[in-house]
N, C-alpha and C positions, 0 to 999 in steps of 0.2 A: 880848391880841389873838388868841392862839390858841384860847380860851376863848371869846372873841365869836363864835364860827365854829365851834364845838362841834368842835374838833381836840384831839385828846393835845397835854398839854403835856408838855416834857421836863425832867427832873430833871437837875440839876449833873451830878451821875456819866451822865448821858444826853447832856451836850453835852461832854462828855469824851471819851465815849466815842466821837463823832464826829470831832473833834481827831484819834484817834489810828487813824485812815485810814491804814492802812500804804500806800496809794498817797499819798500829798501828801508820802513822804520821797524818791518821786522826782516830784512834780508841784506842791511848794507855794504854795499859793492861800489866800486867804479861807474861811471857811466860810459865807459871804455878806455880804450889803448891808443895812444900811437905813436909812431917809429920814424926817431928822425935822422936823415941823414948825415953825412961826415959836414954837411957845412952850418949844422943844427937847425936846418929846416923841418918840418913835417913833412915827411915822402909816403908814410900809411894810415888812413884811420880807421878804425872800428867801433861802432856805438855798441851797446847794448842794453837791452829790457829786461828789469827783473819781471817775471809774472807769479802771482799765486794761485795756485790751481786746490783743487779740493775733490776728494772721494767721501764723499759723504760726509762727516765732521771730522774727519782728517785734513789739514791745512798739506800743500807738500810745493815745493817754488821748484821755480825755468825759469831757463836763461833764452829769449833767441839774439842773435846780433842783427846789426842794421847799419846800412852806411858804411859796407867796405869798399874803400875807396883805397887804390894803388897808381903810386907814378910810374909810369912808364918804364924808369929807370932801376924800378925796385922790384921787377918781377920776381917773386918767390917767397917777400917779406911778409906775405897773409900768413904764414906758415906758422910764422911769431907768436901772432893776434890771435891764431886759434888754442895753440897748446894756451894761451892765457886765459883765453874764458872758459876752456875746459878743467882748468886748475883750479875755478873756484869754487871754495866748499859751501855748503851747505842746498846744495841742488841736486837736485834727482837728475834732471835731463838738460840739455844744451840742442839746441834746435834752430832751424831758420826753414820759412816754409816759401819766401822767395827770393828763390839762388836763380841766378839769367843760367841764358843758354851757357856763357862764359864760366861761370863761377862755380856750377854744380858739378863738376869735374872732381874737384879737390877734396871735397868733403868724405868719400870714399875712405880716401887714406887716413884719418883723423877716426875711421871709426863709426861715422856717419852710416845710415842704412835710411834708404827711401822709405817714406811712412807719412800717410796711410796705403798699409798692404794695396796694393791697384790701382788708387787714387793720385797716389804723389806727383804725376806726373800730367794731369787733368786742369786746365782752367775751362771754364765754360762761360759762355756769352751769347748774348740777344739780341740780333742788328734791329735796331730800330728804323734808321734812317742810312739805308744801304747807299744811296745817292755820297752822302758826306764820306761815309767811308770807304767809296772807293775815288772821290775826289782826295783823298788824303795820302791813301797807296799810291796816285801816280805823283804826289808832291813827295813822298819820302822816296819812291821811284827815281826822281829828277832831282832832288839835294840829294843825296848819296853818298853820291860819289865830291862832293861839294861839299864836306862841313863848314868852312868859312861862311859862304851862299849861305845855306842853310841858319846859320846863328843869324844872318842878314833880312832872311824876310821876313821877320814879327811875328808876332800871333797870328795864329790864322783859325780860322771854322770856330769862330767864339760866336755863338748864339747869342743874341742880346737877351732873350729870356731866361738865360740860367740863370741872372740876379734875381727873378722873380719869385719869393719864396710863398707868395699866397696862392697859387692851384693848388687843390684839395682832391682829392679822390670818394668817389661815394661808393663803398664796396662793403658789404654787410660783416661786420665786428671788426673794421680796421679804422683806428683814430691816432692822431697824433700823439709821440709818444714826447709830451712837454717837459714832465717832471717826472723823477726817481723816486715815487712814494709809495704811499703804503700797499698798493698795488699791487707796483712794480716789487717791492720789497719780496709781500707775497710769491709772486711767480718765479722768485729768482730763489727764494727759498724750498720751493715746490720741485725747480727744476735741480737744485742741489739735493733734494732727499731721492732723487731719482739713483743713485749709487755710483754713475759712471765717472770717471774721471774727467772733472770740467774746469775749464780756465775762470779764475774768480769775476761774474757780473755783479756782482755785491754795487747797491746803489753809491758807496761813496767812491769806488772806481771809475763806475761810470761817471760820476759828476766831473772826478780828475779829468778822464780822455775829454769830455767836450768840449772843457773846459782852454782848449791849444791856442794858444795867443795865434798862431799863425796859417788857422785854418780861414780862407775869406770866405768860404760859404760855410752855415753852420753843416750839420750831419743829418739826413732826413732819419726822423728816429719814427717808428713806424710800433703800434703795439696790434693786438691780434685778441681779442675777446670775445668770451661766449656766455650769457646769464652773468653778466656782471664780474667776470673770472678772465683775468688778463693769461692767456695759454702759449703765448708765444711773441717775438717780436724781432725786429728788422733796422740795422743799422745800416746807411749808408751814406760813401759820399762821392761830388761829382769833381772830376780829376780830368787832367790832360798830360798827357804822359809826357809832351816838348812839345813846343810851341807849336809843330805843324800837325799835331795831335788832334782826332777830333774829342768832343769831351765824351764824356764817358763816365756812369754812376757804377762806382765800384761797391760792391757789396761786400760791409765791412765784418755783419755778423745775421746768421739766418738762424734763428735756434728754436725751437716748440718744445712744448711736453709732450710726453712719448704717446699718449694717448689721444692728441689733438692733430689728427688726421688731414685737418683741411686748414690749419694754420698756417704752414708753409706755400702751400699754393695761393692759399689767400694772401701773403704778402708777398709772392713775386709778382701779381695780376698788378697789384697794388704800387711796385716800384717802376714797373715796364709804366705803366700810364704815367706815374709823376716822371720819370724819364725824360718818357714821349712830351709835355707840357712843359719841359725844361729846357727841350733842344738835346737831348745827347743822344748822341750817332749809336750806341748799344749801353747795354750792361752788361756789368762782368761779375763772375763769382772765380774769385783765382787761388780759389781752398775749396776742395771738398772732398768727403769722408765715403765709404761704402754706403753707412746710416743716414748721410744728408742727402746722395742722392735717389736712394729710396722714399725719403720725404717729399722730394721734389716734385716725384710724381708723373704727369705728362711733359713739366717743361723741362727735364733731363733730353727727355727726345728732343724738342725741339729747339736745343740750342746747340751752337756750334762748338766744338773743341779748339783750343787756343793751345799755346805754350809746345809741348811735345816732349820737355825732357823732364828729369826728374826734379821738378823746386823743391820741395818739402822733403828734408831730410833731419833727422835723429840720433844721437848720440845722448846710453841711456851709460849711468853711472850702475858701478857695477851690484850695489844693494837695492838700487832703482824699483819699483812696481813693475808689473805688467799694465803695461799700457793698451791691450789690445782696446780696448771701451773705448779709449781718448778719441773723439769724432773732429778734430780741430775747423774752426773755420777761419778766414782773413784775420777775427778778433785778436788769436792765439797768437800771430804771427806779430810784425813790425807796420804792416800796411798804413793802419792808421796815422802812422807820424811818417810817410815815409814819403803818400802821396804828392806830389806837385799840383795844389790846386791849382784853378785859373788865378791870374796874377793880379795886386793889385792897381795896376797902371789899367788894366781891362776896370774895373770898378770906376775910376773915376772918370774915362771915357763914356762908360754907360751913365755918371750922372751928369755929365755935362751932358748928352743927350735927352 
C-alpha cells in the first residue's frame, strides 16, 4: 500500500523503532489502525505519534497521524481511522500539520480548524540550484500523465555529493550539533522555562529520533552559540520526494531563545550553504508559525511560497489549554519518519564509484 503511493516503506527495525517512543511508556497507545476488507485484506492504514509537549513543568501529550493510506476501492474508510484516534484518552489535541492538497478536505468535518492562525497554509523554500528544478518540472511535466513510465525511469537528479557528510560551514557561533549534552541539556531546559507551549526536545528524545534504523543519510544537526551558551539550533534532513524528485534538505526543526535575535538567521545562512555543498536543488521549511517567521527575518522575504492549502490542522479536546503560544514547526509534525530519503541502491552505486 505504501508503494502504491510512492511512499518509503519501513523496515522491521523501522517499526521498531517506532514502538520504542520513550513517550508511550507514559502515554500507551496503538501505533494505529487499519481496516480490512470483506476478503480480510488491509484496504486502510493509519499510523500515529504519541508526542509530549510541555508549558513550563507542566507535562500535556498529542497525537498527530501519519501514513494514511486508502484503496481505491475504500473511499470514505478514513472516516473510521479518525473518530479512532480522536477517541483516545488521555490527550489534549490530535493534529497533522501535513495533510496533501487531497486529504485536507476531510479534517473540517471531524472538527479539525487550520492552525497556526495565518500560517497553516504556508510552506516556504529556497531554490538553490534553479536549473535541476526546473529540469525536474518538465520530467514530472512528461511522466504525468504515464504513471507506469514514470515508476520506469529510476532515480533521477541524485547528486553524487549528497553522500558527502564532511563540508563544513565557517559561520561565526554555528558548530555541529554531535551530541545531546550538557549543553544542549542546558538550552533545552532554558527554552522550556520560556513558558510557551513547546513539543518535548528533551535530549533522550532526540537521541530516540536519530536514532531511525532507516534514515540513509544521518540529519544535519546544526547548534547556534554565543560566549560559550548554546541559544538555538537546527535540524535537518535531505529527502527526494519520488524518484524524479530533485533532492531537497527539509528542515525538520528551527527553534532559538526568544532573546537570541540572530540565531535563526544564523542557521538558515548556515543550511542554504551545507545544502548548496550537497547538491540540493532548494530547501524547504513546510511548518511555520507567526513567531518563526518573524524570527526568520530577511529570509521570509526571500523565499518562495510552496503548498497553498491548508496542511496543519487541529482538533483540541474540549478541557484542552489554549494553545494560541504553540509556534509548531516540521519537529511537531510526522515529517521526520515520513520523509523518503535518497535510496539505498543510490548508496552502493556511489561506493562502487
Amino acid at each position: 500500500m505504501w508503494e502504491s503511493v510512492w511512499w518509503p516503506t519501513r523496515s522491521a527495525a523501522g517499526w521498531a523503532w517506532l514502538e520504542g517512543n520513550p513517550v508511550l511508556k507514559d502515554r500507551p497507545m496503538p501505533q494505529g489502525w487499519v481496516y480490512e476488507g470483506e476478503d480480510g485484506g488491509i484496504r486502510v492504514v493509519l499510523g500515529t505519534i504519541a508526542q509530549r509537549f510541555w508549558r513550563g513543568d507542566e507535562a500535556l501529550y498529542g497525537l498527530t497521524g501519519h501514513s494514511l493510506v486508502v484503496s481505491p476501492d475504500m473511499r470514505g474508510a478514513s472516516r473510521h481511522m479518525i473518530k479512532r484516534i480522536l477517541a483516545q484518552p488521555g490527550f489534549f489535541a490530535c493534529y497533522t500539520l501535513n495533510a496533501n492538497v487531497l486529504s485536507h478536505k476531510i479534517y473540517g468535518r471531524f472538527g479539525f480548524a487550520p492552525y497556526p492562525t495565518g500560517t497553516a497554509s504556508i510552506k516556504l523554500s529556497w531554490v538553490i540550484d534553479p536549473l535541476t528544478c526546473l529540469a525536474a518540472s518538465a520530467l514530472r511535466h512528461a511522466l504525468d500523465p504515464h504513471p507506469k513510465l514514470a515508476r520506469s525511469v529510476g532515480e533521477r537528479l541524485m547528486p553524487a555529493r549528497m553522500w558527502d557528510e564532511k563540508p563544513a560551514v565557517n559561520i561565526a557561533g554555528i558548530a555541529p550539533l554531535d551530541h545531546f549534552d550538557v549543553a544542549y541539556d542546558r538550552f533545552w531546559q532554558a527554552l522550556k522555562g520560556e513558558g510557551r507551549l513547546i513539543a518535548d526536545r528533551s535530549p533522550e528524545i532526540q537521541r530516540w529520533r536519530v536514532s531511525d534504523p532507516d534514515q540513509n543519510l544521518r540529519p544535519l544537526m546544526l547548534s547556534f552559540s554565543r560566549d560559550g551558551r548554546m541559544l538555538g539550533y537546527a535540524c535537518a534532513m535531505f529527502a527526494k520526494e519520488n524518484p524524479i524528485e530533485p533532492l531537497v534538505l527539509e528542515i525538520i526543526d528551527l527553534v532559538a531563545l526568544e532573546d537570541a535575535t540572530d540565531a535563526i538567521p544564523g542557521l538558515m545562512k548556515a543550511l542554504l550553504q551545507m545544502a548548496r555543498q550537497r547538491g540540493a536543488a532548494k530547501v524547504r521549511l513546510s511548518m511555520v508559525s507567526p513567531y518563526l517567521l518573524k524570527q526568520l527575518g530577511s529570509y521570509t522575504d526571500k523565499a518562495r511560497h510552496e503548498g497553498g492549502w491548508p496542511h496543519a490542522h487541529v482538533h483540541m479536546t474540549a478541557d484542552a489549554p489554549a494553545i494560541e503560544d504553540w509556534s509548531p514547526t516540521p519537529y511537531d509534525g510526522d515529517l521526520f519518519m515520513s520523509l523518503r530519503t535518497p535510496p539505498r541502491l543510490a548508496i552502493k552505486a556511489h561506493a562502487a564509484e
